[in-house]
N, C-alpha and C positions, 0 to 999 in steps of 0.2 A: 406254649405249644410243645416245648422238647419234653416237658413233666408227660404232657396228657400220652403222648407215641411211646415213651418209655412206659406207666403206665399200661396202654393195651400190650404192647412188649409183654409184661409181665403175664398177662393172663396167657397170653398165650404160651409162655414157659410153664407158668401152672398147668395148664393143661397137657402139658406134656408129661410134668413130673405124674400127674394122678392118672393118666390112661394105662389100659392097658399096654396099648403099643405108642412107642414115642412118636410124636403128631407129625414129624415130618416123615418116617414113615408110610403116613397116608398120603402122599405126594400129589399132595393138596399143589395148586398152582395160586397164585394170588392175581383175580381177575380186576381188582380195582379198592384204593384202600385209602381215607382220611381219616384224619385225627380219630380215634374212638369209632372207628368200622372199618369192616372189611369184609369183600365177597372173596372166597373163594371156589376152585372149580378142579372137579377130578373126575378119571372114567374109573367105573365100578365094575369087575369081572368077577360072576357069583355063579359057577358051575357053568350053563350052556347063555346066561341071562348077562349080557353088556350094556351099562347105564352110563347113564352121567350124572353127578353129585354136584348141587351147589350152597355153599354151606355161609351163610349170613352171619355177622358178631357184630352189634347195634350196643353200643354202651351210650345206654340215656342220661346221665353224666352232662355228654357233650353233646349228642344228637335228640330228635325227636322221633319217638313214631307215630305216626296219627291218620285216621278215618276220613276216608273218600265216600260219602253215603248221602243221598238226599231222598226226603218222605214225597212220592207225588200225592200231592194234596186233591188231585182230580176222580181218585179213588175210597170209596165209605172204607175206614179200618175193620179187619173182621176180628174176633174173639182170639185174644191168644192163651197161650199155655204151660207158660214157663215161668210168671212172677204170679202168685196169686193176691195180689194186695190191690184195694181200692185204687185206682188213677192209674195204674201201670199195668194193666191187665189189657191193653190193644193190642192190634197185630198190624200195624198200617201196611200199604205198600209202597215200596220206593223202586224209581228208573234205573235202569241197566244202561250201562253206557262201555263202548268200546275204550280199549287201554289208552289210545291215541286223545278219547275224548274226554277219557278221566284226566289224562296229564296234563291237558290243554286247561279244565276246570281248574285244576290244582295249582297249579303255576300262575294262573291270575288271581287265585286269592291268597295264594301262602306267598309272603316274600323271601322266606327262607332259601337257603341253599338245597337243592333238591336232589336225593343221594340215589333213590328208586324206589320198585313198588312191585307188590306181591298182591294177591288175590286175598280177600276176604273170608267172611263167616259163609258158612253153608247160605245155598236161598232155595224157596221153593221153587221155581221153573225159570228156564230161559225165556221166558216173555216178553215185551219192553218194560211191564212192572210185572214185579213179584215181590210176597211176603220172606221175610228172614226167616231161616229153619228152629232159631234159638235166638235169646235175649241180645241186644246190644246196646252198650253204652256207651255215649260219647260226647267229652266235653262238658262234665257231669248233669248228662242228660239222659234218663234212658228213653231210647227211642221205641224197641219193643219187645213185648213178649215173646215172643215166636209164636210160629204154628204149626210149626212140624208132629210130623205123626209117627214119626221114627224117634221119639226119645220115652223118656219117663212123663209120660203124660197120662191123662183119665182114660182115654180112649184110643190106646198105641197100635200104629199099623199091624203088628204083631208080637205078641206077648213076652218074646223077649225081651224087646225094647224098655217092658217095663221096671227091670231090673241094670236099668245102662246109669251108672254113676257120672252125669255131663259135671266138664273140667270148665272152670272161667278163669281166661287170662288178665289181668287186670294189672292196670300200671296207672303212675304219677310220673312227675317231670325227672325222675332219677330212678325209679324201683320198679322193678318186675316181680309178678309170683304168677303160678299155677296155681288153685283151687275146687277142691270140689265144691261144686252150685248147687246151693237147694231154691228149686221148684217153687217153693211155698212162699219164702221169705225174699227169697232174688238175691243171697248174701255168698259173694260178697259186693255185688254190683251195688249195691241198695247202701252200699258203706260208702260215706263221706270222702273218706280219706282217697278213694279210687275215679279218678275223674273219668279212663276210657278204659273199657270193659268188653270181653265179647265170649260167649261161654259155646263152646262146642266139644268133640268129644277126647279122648283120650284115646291115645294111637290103637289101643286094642280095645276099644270097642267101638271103632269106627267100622261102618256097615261093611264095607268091603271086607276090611279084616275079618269078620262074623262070618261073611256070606263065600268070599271067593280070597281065602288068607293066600294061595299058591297061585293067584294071576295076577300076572304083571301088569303094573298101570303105574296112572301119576299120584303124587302127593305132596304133600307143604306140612311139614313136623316141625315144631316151635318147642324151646325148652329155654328156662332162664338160668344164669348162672353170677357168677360174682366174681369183681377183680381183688387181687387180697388187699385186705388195709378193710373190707367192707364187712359188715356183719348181716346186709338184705342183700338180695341181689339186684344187681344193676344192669343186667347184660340179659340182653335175646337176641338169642342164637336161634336161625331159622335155615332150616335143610329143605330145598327144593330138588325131588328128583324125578328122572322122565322113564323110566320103565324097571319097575321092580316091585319085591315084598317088602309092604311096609314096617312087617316086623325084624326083617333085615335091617332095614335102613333107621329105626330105633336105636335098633342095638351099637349101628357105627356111631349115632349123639351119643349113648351114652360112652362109647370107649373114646370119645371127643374130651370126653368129663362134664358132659352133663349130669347131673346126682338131681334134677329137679323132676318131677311129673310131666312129660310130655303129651300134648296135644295133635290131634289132627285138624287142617283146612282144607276144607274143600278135596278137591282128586280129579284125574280124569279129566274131562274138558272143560272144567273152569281152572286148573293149576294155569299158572304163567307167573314167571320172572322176570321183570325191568331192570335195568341199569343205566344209571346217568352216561356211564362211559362205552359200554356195548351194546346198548338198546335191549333187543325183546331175546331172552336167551330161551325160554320158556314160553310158548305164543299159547292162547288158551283156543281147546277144541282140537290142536293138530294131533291129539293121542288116538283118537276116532279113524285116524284118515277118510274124513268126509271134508272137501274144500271148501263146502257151505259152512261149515262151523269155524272157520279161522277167522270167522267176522265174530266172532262169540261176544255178546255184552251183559257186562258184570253188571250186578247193584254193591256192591262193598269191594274197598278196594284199605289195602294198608300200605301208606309211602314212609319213607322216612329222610329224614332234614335234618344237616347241621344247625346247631343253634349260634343263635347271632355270639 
C-alpha cells in the first residue's frame, strides 16, 4: 500500500517537473483520494469567464474503469457507420437510465470498491432508447457501429464532417492510449489485445469547437499519461468542467503534462461528475437552465473501482 501512494506521489512530482507552471501552482484542491486516484477541484478565472475545474488521475495499475451500457433488445438494430466489416456493421439501441439508476445497477453487479462515474460516449437523442453516435467496445465485445451523421461517414450531416479524423480510447486491465480510428477496419477496437474501447472525437474537432469555439458550455476531456518506471501509459486523467472554452481548457491538460492526444465526451447536458465521497458535483442537463432536464437519462456511463 505505502509503494502504490508513493508511487502516484511520483507522478504527480513528474508532472510538476514537465509543466509548464509547477502543479501546485494551479491550486488544484484534493476533493477525494485512494490508492492510485485522485479527484481534484479548482475555480478557473479566464478574462470575464468563472469556472470550475475537476481534474480525475485513474491509474489502472490498481483501479478499474469500466462501462455502464445495456442493448434494449425490444428495438430492430438499424444500419450503422463506423466499422465496415461483416457481423459488426449494427447500430442497436440501448436504455437511458438516470445517474441514481445507473449506480443502483452498478453496485449490484460489480462487487468492487466503487470510486465514481462520468458520462459516456456521445448518443443520438435523449429518448428512453437511443443509438450510440460512434463504435463502442466492451468487455471485448463490440457492441456497435454507430450512426451518427456528424462524423466521417458515406453520407455526413455536412461536408465537413467528412474530413473529421475520430480518436478511440482503448484500454486493458493496466494500459491506456488515444488512437486514431479507421471507419473501414474498426482498428483499433477490432484488436485483440483491447478489451473496452469507445471512439469519439478529439477536443478540436468536436462540433461545438467547429461551430461555436467562443461559447461557453460543459465538457469531459480525457488524456492518458504514464507513472515513471512505465514505458505505455497507465494513467487517465479526465477534466470535467462547467462553463468554458474547450480549447482553453485543453490546453490547462496539457500544461498538467499531458503529452498524449486528447479526446472529447459528451458536453452540455449530458456532462455530469459523481463522487463516492461528494456525490453529483456535475448533475447532467443543469447547463440549460431548464429544471425539466435535471432528470436527464443517459445510455453509457464510465465508473471507476478499486481493484480487489
Amino acid at each position: 500500500m505505502q509503494k502504490a501512494i508513493l508511487l502516484f506521489v511520483s507522478f504527480l512530482v513528474t508532472i510538476t517537473v514537465h509543466c509548464q507552471l509547477r502543479f501546485q501552482e494551479f491550486e488544484y484542491s484534493k476533493i477525494d483520494s485512494l490508492p492510485g486516484v485522485a479527484l481534484y477541484g479548482k475555480k478557473v478565472n479566464k478574462g470575464n469567464e468563472r469556472y470550475v475545474v475537476h481534474c480525475q488521475v485513474i491509474d489502472l495499475k490498481q483501479n478499474t474503469v469500466s462501462q455502464f451500457i445495456e442493448i434494449d433488445k425490444s428495438a430492430k438494430p438499424g444500419p450503422g457507420k463506423y466499422i465496415g466489416l461483416k457481423g459488426l456493421s449494427d447500430s442497436p439501441f440501448f436504455s437511458s437510465f438516470s445517474v441514481d439508476e445507473a449506480i443502483k445497477k452498478i453496485k449490484s453487479k460489480e462487487k468492487q470498491n466503487f470510486i465514481g462515474m462520468v458520462n459516456g460516449g456521445f448518443f443520438e437523442s435523449f429518448d428512453p432508447i437511443t443509438q450510440m453516435a460512434f463504435p463502442i467496445k466492451k468487455d471485448g465485445t463490440i457492441l456497435t457501429a454507430g450512426s451518427s451523421p456528424s462524423g466521417p461517414c458515406e453520407n455526413p450531416r455536412l461536408p465537413i464532417f467528412k474530413e473529421v479524423q475520430l480518436k478511440a480510447l482503448v484500454w486493458t486491465d493496466s494500459t491506456a492510449s488515444i488512437q486514431n480510428y479507421d471507419p473501414k477496419t474498426g482498428t483499433p477496437l477490432t484488436q485483440d489485445q483491447y478489451g473496452n474501447g469507445l471512439v469519439t472525437y478529439a477536443y478540436d474537432e468536436h462540433p461545438a469547437n467547429i461551430f461555436r469555439p467562443n461559447v461557453p458550455d460543459r465538457f469531459m476531456l480525457i488524456g492518458t499519461a504514464r507513472t515513471p518506471g512505465n514505458t505505455t501509459d497507465n494513467l487517465v486523467v479526465i477534466m470535467t468542467f462547467n462553463k468554458g472554452n474547450i480549447e482553453f481548457a485543453a490546453a490547462h491538460l496539457k500544461e498538467l503534462g499531458i503529452k498524449s492526444d486528447i479526446i472529447a465526451l459528451g458536453g452540455s447536458a449530458s456532462a455530469f461528475l459523481y463522487n463516492r465521497k461528494k456525490g453529483m458535483l456535475e448533475a447532467p442537463g443543469v447547463s440549460l437552465g431548464n429544471s425539466m432536464l435535471s432528470q436527464i437519462k443517459l445510455p453509457h456511463f464510465l465508473f471507476f473501482s478499486q481493484k480487489d
